[in-house]
Steps between C-alpha positions, in 0.01 A plus 500: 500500500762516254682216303852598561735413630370186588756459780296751632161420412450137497592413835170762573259332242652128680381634813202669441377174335545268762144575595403528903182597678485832358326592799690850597377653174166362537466629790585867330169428282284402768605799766431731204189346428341496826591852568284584232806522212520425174700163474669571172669775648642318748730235278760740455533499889426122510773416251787738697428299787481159346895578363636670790413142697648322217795729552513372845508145489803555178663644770420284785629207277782571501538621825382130630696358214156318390544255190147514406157755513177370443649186309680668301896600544570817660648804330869480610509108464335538097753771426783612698472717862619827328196476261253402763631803682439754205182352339324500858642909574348578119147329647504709795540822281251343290228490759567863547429602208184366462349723746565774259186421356322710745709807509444548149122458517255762594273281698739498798559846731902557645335425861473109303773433304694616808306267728576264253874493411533564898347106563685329217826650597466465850327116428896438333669580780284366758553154285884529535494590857305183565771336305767640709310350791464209355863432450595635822300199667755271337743590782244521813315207681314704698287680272121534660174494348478862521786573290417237277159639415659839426783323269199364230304806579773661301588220294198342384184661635657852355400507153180319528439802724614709287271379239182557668612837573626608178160345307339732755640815409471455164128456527521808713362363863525701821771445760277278666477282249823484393609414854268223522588374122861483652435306781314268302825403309696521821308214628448316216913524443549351889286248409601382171905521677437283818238288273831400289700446767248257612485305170838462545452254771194371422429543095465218226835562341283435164328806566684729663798469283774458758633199686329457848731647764688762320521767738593271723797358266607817449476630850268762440345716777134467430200531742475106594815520596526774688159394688650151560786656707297747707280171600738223499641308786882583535589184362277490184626881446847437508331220198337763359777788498774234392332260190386771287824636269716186590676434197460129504187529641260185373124421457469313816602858645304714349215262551615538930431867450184505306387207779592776754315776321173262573588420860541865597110583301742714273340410179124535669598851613651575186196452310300659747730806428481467158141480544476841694681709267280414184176562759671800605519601111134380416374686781660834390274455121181622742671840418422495147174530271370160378651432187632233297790581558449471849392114444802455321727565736349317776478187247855567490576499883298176504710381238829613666422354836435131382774503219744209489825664281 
């Protein structure tokens, strides 16, 4: 990546280096590897991925108007909106051209690099679609389970599918495989979602980085609270539907709601969700050859499914 301009540029190094899971491009490495791929060849495609989702949460940012990412300040709030704006549009074209890697080489046939550049650009808009849904719940009350599983589909699960399947093609598996590789991120990326809006409620504020109650602070539409009101009493849901967002809301409240969360089983069924998806993802590896890298990634969903930030 270039030096300058450094209005450009080091708002892009800032963010790359604020570390995270790394897990999407991991997962790139592994799918390829599994399938039978070389893994080198697959950090090209591991890297693209890694800063179009670093694209995403520049953008989301400032969309939430969020002070601070992973510790550290966010984008717009370090520098100035405009900046955050153009730095996180040159990251998306970045990612982009990474892939270029495998149109210029010889190992990969048109039928590939087509298959390829199809997922990644479809995995971007798929991501802002789930945005758009995701804002759109802002203004509804009545959003259902259904259409909140299809919101971080898009929005999260997306490009951890996308990274199975891309690591996939690059090692050159059959459709079958790649289909299965795919919904092996799919359920992994439902999981890991409705696994952070459980930590939310529940998480040491130590180690999951956030102050307990969040969502609910910020009225946020997540899948405890849309559980609570399909279960709820009329009185606790009227509770449920009215704390959440107030803008004097206090910790006695948002305590009330997490208190109601337990009442209603909504954190037991939660985690038995959560639960589901990652043995719905483990189950799918029976698919594959044994292989290290097959290991790996079930170490990983192991890892995933008891993680506390």
């Amino acid at each position: 990546m270039p030096d300058t301009p450094g209005e450009l540029y080091d708002p892009i190094r800032y963010t790359l280096g604020m570390g995270g899971k790394r897990v999407r491009p991991r997962l790139v490495e592994i799918a390829c590897g599994m399938c039978g791929g070389n893994i080198d060849e697959s950090v090209p495609a591991a890297v693209a991925i890694e800063a179009l989702h670093n694209f995403t949460l520049i953008h989301d940012d400032i969309m939430d108007n969020a002070d601070s990412r992973r510790g550290f300040m966010s984008v717009h709030k370090k520098w100035d909106l405009s900046t955050a704006i153009l730095s996180g549009d040159a990251l998306f074209a970045y990612s982009f051209s990474l892939l270029t890697h495998y149109s210029n080489s010889e190992k990969y046939d048109k039928k590939q690099i087509t298959k390829l550049l199809q997922e990644f650009s479809n995995a971007a808009i798929i991501v802002c679609e789930g945005q758009a849904r995701d804002l759109s719940f802002e203004q509804k009350n009545d959003v259902s389970l259904d259409e909140y599983i299809m919101m971080i589909s898009q929005k999260t699960a997306a490009l951890l599918k996308s990274a199975m399947i891309m690591g996939s093609i690059i090692a050159g598996a059959d459709d079958n495989q790649i289909e299965h590789a795919g919904c092996i991120g799919l359920y992994a990326g439902l999981a890991f979602q409705i696994q952070d809006d459980l930590l939310d409620a529940i998480g040491d504020p130590e180690k999951f980085g956030k102050k307990v109650g969040g969502d609910i602070i910020e009225g946020k539409q997540t899948y405890l609270s849309i559980l609570a009101k399909q279960v709820a009493n009329e009185e606790d849901k009227i509770l449920i539907m009215s704390l959440p967002g107030k803008p004097d809301i206090t910790d006695q409240e948002v305590r009330t709601i997490i208190d109601l969360y337990k009442k209603y089983d909504v954190i037991e069924n939660t985690s038995n969700e959560i639960a589901t998806y990652y043995k719905k993802a483990s189950d799918l590896l029976k698919n594959f050859p044994d292989s290290e890298y097959v290991h790996e990634i079930k170490a990983l969903l192991n890892q995933l499914n008891v993680r506390e930030n």
